[in-house]
C-alpha positions as a printed Julia matrix, in Angstrom:
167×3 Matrix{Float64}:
 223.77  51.59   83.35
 226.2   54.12   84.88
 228.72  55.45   83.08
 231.78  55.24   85.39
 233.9   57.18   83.19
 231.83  60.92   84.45
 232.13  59.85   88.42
 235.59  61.69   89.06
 237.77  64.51   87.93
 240.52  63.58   90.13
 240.66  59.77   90.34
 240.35  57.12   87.84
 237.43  54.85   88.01
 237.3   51.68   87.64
 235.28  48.27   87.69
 237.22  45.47   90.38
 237.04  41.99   89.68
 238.6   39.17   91.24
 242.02  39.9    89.93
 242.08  42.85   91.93
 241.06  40.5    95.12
 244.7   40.68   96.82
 245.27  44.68   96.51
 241.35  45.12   97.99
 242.87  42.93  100.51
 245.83  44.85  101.52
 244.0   48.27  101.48
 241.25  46.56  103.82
 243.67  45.0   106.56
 244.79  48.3   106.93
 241.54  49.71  108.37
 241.73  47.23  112.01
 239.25  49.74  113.42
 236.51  48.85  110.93
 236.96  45.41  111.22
 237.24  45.55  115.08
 233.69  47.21  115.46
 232.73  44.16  112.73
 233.6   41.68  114.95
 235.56  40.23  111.69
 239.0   39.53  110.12
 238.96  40.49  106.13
 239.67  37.59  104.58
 240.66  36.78  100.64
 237.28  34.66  100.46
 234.85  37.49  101.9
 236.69  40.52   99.5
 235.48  37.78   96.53
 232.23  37.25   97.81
 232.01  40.99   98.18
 232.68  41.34   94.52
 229.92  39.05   93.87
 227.26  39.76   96.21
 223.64  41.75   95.62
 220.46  42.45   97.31
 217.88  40.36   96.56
 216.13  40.95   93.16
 219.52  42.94   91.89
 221.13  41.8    89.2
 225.27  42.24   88.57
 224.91  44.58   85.73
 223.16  47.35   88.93
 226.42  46.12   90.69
 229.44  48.27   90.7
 232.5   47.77   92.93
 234.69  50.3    91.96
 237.71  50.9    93.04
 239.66  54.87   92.72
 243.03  54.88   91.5
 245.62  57.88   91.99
 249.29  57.33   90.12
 247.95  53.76   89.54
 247.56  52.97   93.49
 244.23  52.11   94.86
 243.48  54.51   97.22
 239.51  53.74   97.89
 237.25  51.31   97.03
 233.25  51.46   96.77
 230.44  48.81   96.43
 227.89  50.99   94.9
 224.61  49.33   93.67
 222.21  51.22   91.05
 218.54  51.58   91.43
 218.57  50.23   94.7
 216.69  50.52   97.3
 214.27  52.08   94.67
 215.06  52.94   91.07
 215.61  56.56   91.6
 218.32  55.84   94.34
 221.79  54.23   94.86
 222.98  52.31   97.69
 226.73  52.32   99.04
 227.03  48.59  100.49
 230.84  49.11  101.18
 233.39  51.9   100.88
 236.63  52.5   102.71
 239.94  54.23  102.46
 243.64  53.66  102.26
 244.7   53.91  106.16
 247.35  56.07  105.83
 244.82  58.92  103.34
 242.41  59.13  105.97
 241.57  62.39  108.02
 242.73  64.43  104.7
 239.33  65.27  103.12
 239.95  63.0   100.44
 236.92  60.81  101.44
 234.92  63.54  101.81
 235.72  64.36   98.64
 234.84  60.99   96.67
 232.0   61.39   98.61
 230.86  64.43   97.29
 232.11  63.71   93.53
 229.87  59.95   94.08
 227.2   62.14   95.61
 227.12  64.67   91.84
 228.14  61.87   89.42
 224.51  60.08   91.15
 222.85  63.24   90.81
 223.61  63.59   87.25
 222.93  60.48   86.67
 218.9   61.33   87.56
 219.23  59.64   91.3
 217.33  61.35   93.92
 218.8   59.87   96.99
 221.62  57.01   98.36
 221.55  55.19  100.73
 223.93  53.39  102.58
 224.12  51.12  106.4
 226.39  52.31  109.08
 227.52  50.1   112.06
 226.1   51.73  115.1
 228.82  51.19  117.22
 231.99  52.47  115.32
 232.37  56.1   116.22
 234.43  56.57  112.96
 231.87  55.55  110.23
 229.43  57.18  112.12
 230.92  60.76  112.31
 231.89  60.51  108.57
 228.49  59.71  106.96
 227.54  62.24  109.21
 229.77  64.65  108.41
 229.52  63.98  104.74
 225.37  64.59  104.71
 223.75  61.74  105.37
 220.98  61.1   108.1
 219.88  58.72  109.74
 216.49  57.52  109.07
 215.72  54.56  111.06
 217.79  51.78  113.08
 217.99  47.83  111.95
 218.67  45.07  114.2
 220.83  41.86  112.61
 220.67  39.47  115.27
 222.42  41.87  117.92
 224.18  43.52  115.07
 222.27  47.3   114.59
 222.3   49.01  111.55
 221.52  52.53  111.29
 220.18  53.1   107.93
 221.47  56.81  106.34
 220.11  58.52  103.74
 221.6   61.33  101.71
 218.96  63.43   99.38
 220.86  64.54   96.31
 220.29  68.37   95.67
């Protein structure tokens, strides 16, 4: 179990649950260029599925979507599962900014905090999936050290799978 409480220096850290459903909402229907390269609208229903959802064979206790707080305003959020895709790793299945914080470093930043905190923690590597078609995500995870290691196809949908090794 990871203790949230050592992820950030800056932020506070915590847990979401499905009372925090309509400010998850706000912060996402800010980001249309995300969503446009999804193909989707973000809905109430699909933030509280989000909340809920694992890989198969993970359990909600491995589960941690976290959201990071500055003056009590939610400025990020972050799906982050432990011991997934292998026990020594952890796998980013969403995270996304406050619209009007990006292009400041600040993701960068939680990034690189996440990145220690999992480190610490005794993970090797995380993982995460990046749309291949939005620019934006693509340059960040990028930027921020991960590589990619192979491309997935969802139906028409690909996936490029990123890895970051934590040194």
């Amino acid at each position: 179990m990871l203790d949230l409480s050592k992820l950030s220096g800056q932020y506070e850290i915590r847990r979401l649950d499905d009372s925090d459903a309509d400010a998850i909402l706000t912060l996402c229907r800010e980001n249309t260029q995300f969503y446009r390269y999804c193909e989707a609208e973000p809905t109430r229903e699909q933030v509280l599925s989000d909340l809920h959802i694992t890989p198969p064979g993970v359990g909600m206790s491995e589960k941690y979507y976290i959201g990071f707080f500055q003056q009590c305003m939610l400025i990020a959020v972050m799906d982050l599962i432990d011991g997934y895709p292998e026990p020594d790793m952890a796998f980013i299945g969403f995270f996304m900014m406050r619209k009007e914080l990006q292009g400041r470093q600040i993701g960068s930043a939680i990034i690189r905090e996440t990145a220690s905190f999992l480190k610490a923690a005794g993970k090797r590597a995380v993982q995460l999936g990046i749309d291949k078609d939005n620019p934006q995500s693509t340059h960040f995870w990028l930027k921020n050290g991960f590589r990619v290691t192979r491309e997935v196809d969802r139906g028409g949908w690909t996936i490029l799978v990123a890895e970051k090794t934590l040194k």
